[in-house]
C-alpha positions in Angstrom: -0.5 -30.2 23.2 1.2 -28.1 25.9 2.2 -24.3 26.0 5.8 -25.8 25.7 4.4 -27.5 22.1 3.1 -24.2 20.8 6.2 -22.2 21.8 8.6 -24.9 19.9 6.4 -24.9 17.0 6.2 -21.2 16.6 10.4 -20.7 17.4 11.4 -23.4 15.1 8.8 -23.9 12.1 6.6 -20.3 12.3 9.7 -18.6 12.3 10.4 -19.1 8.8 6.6 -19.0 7.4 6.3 -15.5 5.1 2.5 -14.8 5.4 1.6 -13.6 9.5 -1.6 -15.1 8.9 -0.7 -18.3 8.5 1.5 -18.4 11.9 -1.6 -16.5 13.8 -4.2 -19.5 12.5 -1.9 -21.9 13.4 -1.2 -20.2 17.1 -4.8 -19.9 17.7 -5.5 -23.7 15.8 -2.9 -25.3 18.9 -3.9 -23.4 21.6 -7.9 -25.2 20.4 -6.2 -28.3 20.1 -4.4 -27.7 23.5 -7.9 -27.5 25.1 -8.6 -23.7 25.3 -12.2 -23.5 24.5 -11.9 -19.9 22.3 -14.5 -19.4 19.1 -12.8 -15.8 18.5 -9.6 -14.2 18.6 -7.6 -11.3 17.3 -4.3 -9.8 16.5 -4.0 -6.1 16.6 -1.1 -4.9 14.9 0.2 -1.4 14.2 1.9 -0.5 10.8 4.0 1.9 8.9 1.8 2.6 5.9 0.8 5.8 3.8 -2.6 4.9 4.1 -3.1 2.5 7.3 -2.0 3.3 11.0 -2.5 -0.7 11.7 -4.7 -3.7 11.0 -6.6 -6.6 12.7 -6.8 -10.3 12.2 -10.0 -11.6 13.0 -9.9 -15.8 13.5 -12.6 -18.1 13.9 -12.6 -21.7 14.2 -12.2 -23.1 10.2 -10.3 -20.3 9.5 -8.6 -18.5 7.9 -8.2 -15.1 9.6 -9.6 -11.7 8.0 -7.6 -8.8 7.4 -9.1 -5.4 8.6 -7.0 -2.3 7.6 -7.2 0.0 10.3 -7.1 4.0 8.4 -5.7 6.9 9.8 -8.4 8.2 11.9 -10.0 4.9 13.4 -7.6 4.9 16.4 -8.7 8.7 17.3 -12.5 7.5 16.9 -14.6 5.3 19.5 -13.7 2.3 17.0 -9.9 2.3 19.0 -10.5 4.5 21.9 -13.5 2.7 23.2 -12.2 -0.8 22.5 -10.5 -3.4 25.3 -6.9 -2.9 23.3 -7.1 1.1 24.2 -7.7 0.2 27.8 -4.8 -2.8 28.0 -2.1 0.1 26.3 -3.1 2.8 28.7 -3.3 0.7 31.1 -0.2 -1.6 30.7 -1.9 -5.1 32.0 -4.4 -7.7 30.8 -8.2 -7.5 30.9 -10.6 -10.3 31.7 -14.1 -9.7 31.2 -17.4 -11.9 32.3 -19.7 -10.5 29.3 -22.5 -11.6 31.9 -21.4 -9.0 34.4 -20.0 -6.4 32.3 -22.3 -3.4 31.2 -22.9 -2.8 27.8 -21.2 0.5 27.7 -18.1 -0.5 28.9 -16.7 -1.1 26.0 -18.0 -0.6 22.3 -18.1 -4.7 21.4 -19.7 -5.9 24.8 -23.1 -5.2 23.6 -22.3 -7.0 20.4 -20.3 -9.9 21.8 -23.6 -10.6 24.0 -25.6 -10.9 20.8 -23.1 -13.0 19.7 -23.5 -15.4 23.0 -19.7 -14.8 23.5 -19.5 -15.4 27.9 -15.9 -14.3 28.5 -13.1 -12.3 26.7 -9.5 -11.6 27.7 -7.7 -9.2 25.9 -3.4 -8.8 26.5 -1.0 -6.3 25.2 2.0 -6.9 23.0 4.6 -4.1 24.1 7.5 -4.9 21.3 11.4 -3.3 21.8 10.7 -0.8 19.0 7.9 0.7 20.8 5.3 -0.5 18.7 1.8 -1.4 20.8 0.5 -4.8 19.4 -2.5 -6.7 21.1 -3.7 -10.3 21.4 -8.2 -11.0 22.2 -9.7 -14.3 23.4 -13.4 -14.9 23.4 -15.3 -18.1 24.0 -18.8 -19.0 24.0 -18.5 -21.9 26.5 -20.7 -21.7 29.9 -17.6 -22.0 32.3 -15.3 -19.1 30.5 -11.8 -19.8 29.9 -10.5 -21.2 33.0 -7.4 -20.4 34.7 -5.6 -23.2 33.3 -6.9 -22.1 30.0 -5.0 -18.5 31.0 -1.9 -20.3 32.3 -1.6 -21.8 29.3 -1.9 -19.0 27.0 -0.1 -16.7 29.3 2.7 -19.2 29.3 2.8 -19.4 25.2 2.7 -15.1 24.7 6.6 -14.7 24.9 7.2 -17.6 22.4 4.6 -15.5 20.0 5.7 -12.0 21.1 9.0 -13.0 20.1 7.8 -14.0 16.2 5.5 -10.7 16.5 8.7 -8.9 17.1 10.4 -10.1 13.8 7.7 -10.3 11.6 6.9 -6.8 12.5 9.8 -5.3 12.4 10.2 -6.8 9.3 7.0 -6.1 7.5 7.1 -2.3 8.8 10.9 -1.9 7.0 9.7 -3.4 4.0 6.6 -1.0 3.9 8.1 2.0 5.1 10.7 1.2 2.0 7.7 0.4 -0.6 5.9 3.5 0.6 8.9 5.4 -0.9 10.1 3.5 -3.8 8.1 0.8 -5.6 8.1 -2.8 -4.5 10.4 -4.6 -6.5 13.4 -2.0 -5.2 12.1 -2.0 -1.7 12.8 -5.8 -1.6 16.1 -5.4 -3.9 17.1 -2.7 -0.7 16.1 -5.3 1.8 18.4 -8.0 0.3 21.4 -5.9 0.4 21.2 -4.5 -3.3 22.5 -1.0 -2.3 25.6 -0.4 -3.7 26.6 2.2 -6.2 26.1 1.8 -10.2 23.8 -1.4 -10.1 21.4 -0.8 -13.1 18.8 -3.2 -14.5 16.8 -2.6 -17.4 13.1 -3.2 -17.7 11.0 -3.5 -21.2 8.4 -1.2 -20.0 5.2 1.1 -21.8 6.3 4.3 -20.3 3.5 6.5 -18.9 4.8 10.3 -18.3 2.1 12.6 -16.7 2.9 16.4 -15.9 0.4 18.6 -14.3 0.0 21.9 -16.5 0.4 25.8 -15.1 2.0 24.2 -11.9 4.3 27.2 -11.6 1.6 29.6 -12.1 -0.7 27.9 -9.3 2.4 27.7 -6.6 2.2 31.5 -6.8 -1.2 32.1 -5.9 -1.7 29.4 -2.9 0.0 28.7 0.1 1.9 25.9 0.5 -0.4 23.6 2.7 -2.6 24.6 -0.3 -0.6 23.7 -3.2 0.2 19.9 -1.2 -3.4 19.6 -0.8 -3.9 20.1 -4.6 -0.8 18.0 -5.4 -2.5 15.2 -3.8 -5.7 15.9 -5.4 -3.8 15.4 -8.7 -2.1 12.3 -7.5 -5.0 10.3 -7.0 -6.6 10.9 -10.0 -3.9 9.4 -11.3 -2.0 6.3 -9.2 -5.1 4.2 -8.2 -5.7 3.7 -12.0 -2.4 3.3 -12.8 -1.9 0.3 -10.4 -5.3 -1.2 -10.9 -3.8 -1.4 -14.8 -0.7 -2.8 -13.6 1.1 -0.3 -13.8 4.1 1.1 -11.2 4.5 4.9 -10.2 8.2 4.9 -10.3 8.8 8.3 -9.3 6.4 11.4 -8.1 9.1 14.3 -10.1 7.7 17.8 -9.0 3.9 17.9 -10.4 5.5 14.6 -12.9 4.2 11.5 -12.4 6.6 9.1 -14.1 5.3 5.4 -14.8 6.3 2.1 -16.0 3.8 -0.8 -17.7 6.1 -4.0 -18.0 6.1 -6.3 -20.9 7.3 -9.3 -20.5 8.8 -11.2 -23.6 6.0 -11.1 -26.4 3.4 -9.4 -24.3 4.2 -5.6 -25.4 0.6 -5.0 -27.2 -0.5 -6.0 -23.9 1.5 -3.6 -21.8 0.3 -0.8 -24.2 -3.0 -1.6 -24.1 -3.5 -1.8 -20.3 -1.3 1.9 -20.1 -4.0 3.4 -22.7 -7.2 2.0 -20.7 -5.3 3.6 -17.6 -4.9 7.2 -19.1 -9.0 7.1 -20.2 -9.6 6.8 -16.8 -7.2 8.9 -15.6 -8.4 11.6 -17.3 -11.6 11.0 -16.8 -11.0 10.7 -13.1 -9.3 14.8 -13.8 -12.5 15.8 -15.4 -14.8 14.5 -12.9 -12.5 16.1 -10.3 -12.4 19.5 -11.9 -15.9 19.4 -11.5 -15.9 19.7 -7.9 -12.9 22.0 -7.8 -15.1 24.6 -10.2 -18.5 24.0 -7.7 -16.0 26.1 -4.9 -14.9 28.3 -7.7 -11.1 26.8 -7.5 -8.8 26.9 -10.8 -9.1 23.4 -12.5 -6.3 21.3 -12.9 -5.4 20.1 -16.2 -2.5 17.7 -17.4 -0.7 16.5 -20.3 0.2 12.7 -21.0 3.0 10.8 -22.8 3.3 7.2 -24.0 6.1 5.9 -24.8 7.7 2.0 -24.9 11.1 1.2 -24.3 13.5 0.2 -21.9 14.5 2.5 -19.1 17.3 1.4 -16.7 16.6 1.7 -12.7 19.0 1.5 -10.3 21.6 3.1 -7.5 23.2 6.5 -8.5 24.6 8.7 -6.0 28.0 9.6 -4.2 29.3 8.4 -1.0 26.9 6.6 1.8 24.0 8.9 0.1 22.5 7.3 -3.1 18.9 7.2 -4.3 17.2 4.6 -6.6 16.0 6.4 -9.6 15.1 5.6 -13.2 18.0 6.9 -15.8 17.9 6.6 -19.5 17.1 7.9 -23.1 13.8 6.0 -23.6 12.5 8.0 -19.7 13.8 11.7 -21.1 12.1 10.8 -24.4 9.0 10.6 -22.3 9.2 14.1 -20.4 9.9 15.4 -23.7 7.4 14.5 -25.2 4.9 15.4 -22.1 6.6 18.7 -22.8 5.2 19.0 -26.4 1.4 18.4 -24.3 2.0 21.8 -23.6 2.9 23.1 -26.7 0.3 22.0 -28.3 -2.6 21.9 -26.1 -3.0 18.0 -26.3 -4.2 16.0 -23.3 -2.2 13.0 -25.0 0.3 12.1 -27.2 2.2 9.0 -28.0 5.4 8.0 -29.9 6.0 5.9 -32.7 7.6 2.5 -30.2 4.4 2.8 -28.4 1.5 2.9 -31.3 3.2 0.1 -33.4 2.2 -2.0 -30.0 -1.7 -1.1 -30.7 -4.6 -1.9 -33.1 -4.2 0.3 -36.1 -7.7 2.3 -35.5 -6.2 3.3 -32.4 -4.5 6.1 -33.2 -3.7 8.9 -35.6 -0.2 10.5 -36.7 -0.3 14.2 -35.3 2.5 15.9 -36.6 6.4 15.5 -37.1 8.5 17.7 -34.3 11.8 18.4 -32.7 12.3 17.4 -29.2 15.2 19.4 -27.4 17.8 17.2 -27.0 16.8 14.2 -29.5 18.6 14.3 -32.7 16.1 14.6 -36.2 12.3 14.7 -36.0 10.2 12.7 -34.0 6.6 12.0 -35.6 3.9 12.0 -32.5 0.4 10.4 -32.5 -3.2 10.7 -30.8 -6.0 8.7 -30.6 -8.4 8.2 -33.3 -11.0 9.8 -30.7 -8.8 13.1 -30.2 
């Protein structure tokens, strides 16, 4: 297999494979197979992510590659700054090191790559159009290095694979950068051209309303780098639960967190079911937190919650070339209004009549019978059996 192979393969056949991993296993599989002696290699890839600056691939022979999510912080820490890729950015060129002949404080894996009984590593920059600083690392273990045909041959192959690194990247950050904002299913609806005005879908959902109490009250007595910090605080008490239940944050609305649980056809006990173990936790997750925030003698933060189930509609609304994807519909400003009622009546949770017929009968207890602005007669609300 030649370096004109491995460029064919990945322009014509890796070009249309969804998952990076699966075209980085197969780059570093051929370039094996090609005769380049290598036991490690890696991919380092920066992202557009709420939570990750980048990630790594990490391949050995057998495969397949590891993921390592890079965090905000671990390129500003010796993890990045003392690494090979740091130095091949800066300095704009390839590195070739002899481990034999390179101090151990050089860089922070030379030490480790010795252990290892790793002899010679190279590691190359990926500089893509967009700006985006990408990197490729060899290592092998063989006595003789990788020669310099082994190099020729790799060097000769790195356009073909900068080139797919280019689209798949460009790609991957649009579609995150979109999913970071709105949840996935209308980040890939945006992506496919699905962005003109009045498309609405509907979606049989558990609706999950959660509005953070005395949020008026507590922007008036902290600055606003304060009240953010405390928003956030909120916020994940809330979304890691929700999503490990299944659950999709639709929209963050103010100090609102607005919700959907879908149930597909049949399955609505079990959309109900998931949203209720999610709120335990969730408010759980608000006591423990409270907790801390009365150790430094801060104001705790309390919320009320709504269940609903229904069918709110999602889609484009807007005017002009400015348009924002947003949920719409009765069964969504039944929700808030019922949230509202948390309020009113000091309950931490309350639940409407669609959503309790989906749950065991020893669930839940009726409350009371109110009026909700806006919704015609009287709406009967229900609690837990537990409170």
């Amino acid at each position: 297999m030649s370096a004109t192979d491995i460029s064919d393969w990945l322009l014509n056949e890796a070009i249309d494979e969804p998952d990076p991993s699966v075209i980085f296993d197969g780059f570093c599989e051929r370039l094996v197979k090609a005769g380049v002696s290598i036991e490690r290699a890696m991919y380092l890839a920066e992202t557009l992510h709420a939570e990750q600056s980048g990630y790594g691939r990490v391949w050995k022979p057998g495969g397949p590659s590891t993921y390592i999510p890079i965090l905000y912080g671990s390129r500003t820490d010796g993890l990045y700054t003392h690494s090979p890729f740091a130095w091949v950015h800066e300095n704009r060129q390839s590195l070739s090191l002899c481990l034999a002949d390179t101090p151990d404080d050089r860089f922070g894996i030379v030490g480790d790559f010795k252990e290892q009984g790793f002899t010679h590593y190279i590691c190359l920059p990926l500089f893509l159009s967009n700006g985006v600083q990408n990197g490729l690392s060899f290592a092998t273990k063989d006595a003789g290095g990788l020669t310099s045909a082994h190099l020729k041959l790799i060097e000769q192959s790195l356009p073909a694979f900068r080139a797919i690194a280019e689209i798949k990247s460009s790609a991957q950050r649009m579609h995150s950068a979109l999913a970071t904002y709105v949840w996935a299913e209308p980040a890939a609806m945006i992506l496919a051209g699905d962005i003109h005005l009045g498309q609405v879908r509907r979606t049989r959902s558990a609706i999950m309303f959660v509005d953070m109490r005395n949020f008026t009250r507590l922007s008036t007595e902290v600055s606003e780098e304060k009240l953010v910090e405390v928003l956030n605080e909120y916020y994940d008490c809330v979304v890691p639960h929700v999503e490990a239940a299944g659950g999709e944050v639709l929209k963050f609305i103010g100090d609102g967190v607005l919700a959907v649980f879908r149930a597909e056809p049949g399955q609505g006990p079990d959309a109900c079911g998931r949203v209720l173990d999610a709120v335990k936790k969730v408010l759980k997750a608000i006591d423990q937190h409270n907790m801390e925030r009365e150790k430094g003698m801060e104001r705790p933060i309390h919320a009320g919650i709504a269940l609903h189930f229904g069918n709110p509609a999602y889609g484009n609304v807007g005017s002009g070339t400015r348009l924002d994807f947003t949920v719409i519909g009765r069964d969504v400003n039944y929700t808030s209004r019922i949230a509202d009622m948390c309020s009113s009546f000091d309950r931490r949770l309350l639940m409407s009549e669609e959503f309790v017929k989906r749950l065991p009968d020893k669930a839940y207890t009726r409350y009371r019978d109110v009026v909700l602005p806006g919704v015609p007669g009287e709406t009967t609300l229900f609690v837990p059996c537990t409170g």
